[in-house]
N, C-alpha and C positions, 0 to 999 in steps of 0.2 A: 727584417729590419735593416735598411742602411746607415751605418753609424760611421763617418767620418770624421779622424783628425784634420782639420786643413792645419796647415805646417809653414813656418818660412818666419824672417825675423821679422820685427818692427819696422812698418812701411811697405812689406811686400805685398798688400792688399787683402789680408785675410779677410776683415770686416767688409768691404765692398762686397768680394765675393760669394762670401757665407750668405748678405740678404738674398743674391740672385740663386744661390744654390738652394737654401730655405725655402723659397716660391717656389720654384721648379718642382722640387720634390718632396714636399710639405713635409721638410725634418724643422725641428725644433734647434735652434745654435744657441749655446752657451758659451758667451766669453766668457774668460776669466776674468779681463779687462774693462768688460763692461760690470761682471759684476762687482770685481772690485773699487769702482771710480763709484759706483753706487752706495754702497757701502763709505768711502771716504765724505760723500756729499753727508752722507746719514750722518755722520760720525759716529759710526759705530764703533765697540772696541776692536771689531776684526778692519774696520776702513782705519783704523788708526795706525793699529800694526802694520795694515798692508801699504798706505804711505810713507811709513819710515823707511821702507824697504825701496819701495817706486821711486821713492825724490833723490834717493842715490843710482836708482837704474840696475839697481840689483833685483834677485828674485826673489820673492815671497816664497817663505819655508812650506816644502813640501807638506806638511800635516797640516797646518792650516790652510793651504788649497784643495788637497783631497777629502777634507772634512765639508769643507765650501761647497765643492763641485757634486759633493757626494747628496750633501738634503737637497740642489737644483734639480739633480736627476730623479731622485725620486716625490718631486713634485707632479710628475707625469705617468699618467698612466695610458697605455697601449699608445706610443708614438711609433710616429713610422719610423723613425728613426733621430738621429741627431750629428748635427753638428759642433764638435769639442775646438773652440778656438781660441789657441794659447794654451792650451793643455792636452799631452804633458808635456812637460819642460824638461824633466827627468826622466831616466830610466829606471827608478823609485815610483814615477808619477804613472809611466806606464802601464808597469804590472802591475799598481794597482785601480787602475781605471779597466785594465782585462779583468781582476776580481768586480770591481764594481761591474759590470756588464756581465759576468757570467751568474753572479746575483740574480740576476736577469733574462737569465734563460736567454743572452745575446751574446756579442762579441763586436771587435772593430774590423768593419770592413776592409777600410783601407786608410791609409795616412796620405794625404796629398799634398806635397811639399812644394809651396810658391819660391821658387829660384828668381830674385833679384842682386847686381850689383851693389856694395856698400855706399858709391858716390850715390847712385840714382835712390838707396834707399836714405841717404843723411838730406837730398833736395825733398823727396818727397813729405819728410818728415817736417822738416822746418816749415815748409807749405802748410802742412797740417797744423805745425802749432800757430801759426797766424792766422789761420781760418779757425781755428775750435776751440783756441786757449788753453790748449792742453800746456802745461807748464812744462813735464816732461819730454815735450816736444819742440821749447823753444831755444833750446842751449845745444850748442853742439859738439861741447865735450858731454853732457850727458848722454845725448843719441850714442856717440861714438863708443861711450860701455857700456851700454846699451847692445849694443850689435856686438862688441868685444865680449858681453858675459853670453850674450846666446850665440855664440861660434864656441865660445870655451865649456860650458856647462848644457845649453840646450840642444845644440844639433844634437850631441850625441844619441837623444831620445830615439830619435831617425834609425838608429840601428836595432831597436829594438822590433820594430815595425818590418826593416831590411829581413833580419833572420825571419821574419816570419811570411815572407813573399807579398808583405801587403802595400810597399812602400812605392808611391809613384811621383818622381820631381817635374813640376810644371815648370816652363818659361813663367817667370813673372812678369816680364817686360811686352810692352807695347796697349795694345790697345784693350778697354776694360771688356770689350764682347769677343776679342779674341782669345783671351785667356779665359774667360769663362767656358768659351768653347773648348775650348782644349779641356777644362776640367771635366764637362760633361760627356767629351769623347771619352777619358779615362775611367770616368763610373761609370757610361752605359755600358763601355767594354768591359770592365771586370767587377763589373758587380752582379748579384743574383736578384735583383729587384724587379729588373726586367723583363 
C-alpha cells in the first residue's frame, strides 16, 4: 500500500497535484479541506467549529481532525493506498495517523513536501479566491497567518517524518507537469509499489 502525506503551505499546489497523483496511482486523497468546506456547506456542528477556526486562519484542534480523518479512512476497504492532504498539521496529528495506519496492517510511506516562496504562495492565493470564492483566500492579512501559523505550528510535522527517513521536499515552483514529475520521480524511486 502507498500511503502519502503531500506537505507544503496554502497555495503550494497540494490539490492540483493529489488529483494527478490519485489517477496515476489509483490512491484515494483525503483533504482535510475539502472535507471540512463540506462539512461547513452542511452546517454541520463539526463545519461550524471548523469555520470558526478557518475564518481566523488558525487550525482546527487536533481531536476534532483525527476523529474526522479517522471514520474517512475507515470508509475504505483494501485501497491501494491514499493520499493524506493537509494532514498532519501536528506532531500530535502524526503519531497519530502512524497509530491510525498500523490499525491497518499499514504505514506512511513517505511525506512529500511542495517547497514554494511566500510571495508566490500570497499571488497564488489571491488568484484562487477570485476564481473560487473561497473567502479565506480573499484577504491578505489572512493568507499571510495563514502561512505565519503553518511555518510556526505546521512545518514542524515535517520532522516527524525527517527522523523517520521518509521525508522528501519538492520544488513547488514552475510548471504543473514539471512538478508532478519530479513527484513521481521521488515515489517511483523510493517507494516499494513498484
Amino acid at each position: 500500500m502507498l500511503n502519502i502525506v503531500l506537505f507544503g503551505p496554502p497555495g503550494a499546489g497540494k490539490g492540483t497535484q493529489s488529483e494527478r497523483l490519485v489517477e496515476k496511482y489509483k490512491l484515494i486523497h483525503l483533504s482535510t479541506g475539502d472535507i471540512f468546506r463540506f462539512n461547513i456547506k452542511q452546517e454541520t456542528e463539526l463545519g461550524k467549529l471548523a469555520k470558526s477556526y478557518m475564518d481566523k486562519g488558525e487550525l482546527v484542534p487536533d481531536q476534532v481532525t483525527i476523529d474526522m480523518l479517522n471514520a474517512e479512512v475507515k470508509k475504505y476497504d483494501n485501497p491501494n493506498g491514499f493520499i493524506f492532504d493537509g494532514f498532519p498539521r501536528t506532531p500530535a496529528q502524526a503519531m497519530a495517523l502512524d497509530k491510525l495506519m498500523q490499525s491497518r496492517n499499514s504505514a506512511i510511506t513517505m511525506m512529500l513536501s511542495l517547497h514554494v516562496n511566500e510571495e508566490e504562495l500570497i499571488k497564488r492565493l489571491l488568484l484562487r479566491g477570485k476564481d473560487s470564492g473561497r473567502t479565506d483566500d480573499t484577504d491578505e492579512s489572512v493568507i499571510r497567518n495563514r502561512i505565519r501559523v503553518y511555518e510556526e505550528q505546521t512545518a514542524v510535522a515535517s520532522e516527524f517524518y525527517q527522523a523517520q527517513g521518509k521525508f522528501y521536499q519538492i520544488d513547488g515552483i514552475g510548471d504543473i507537469d514539471d512538478i508532478f514529475n519530479r513527484l513521481c520521480h521521488v515515489i517511483d524511486s523510493h517507494s516499494m509499489i513498484m
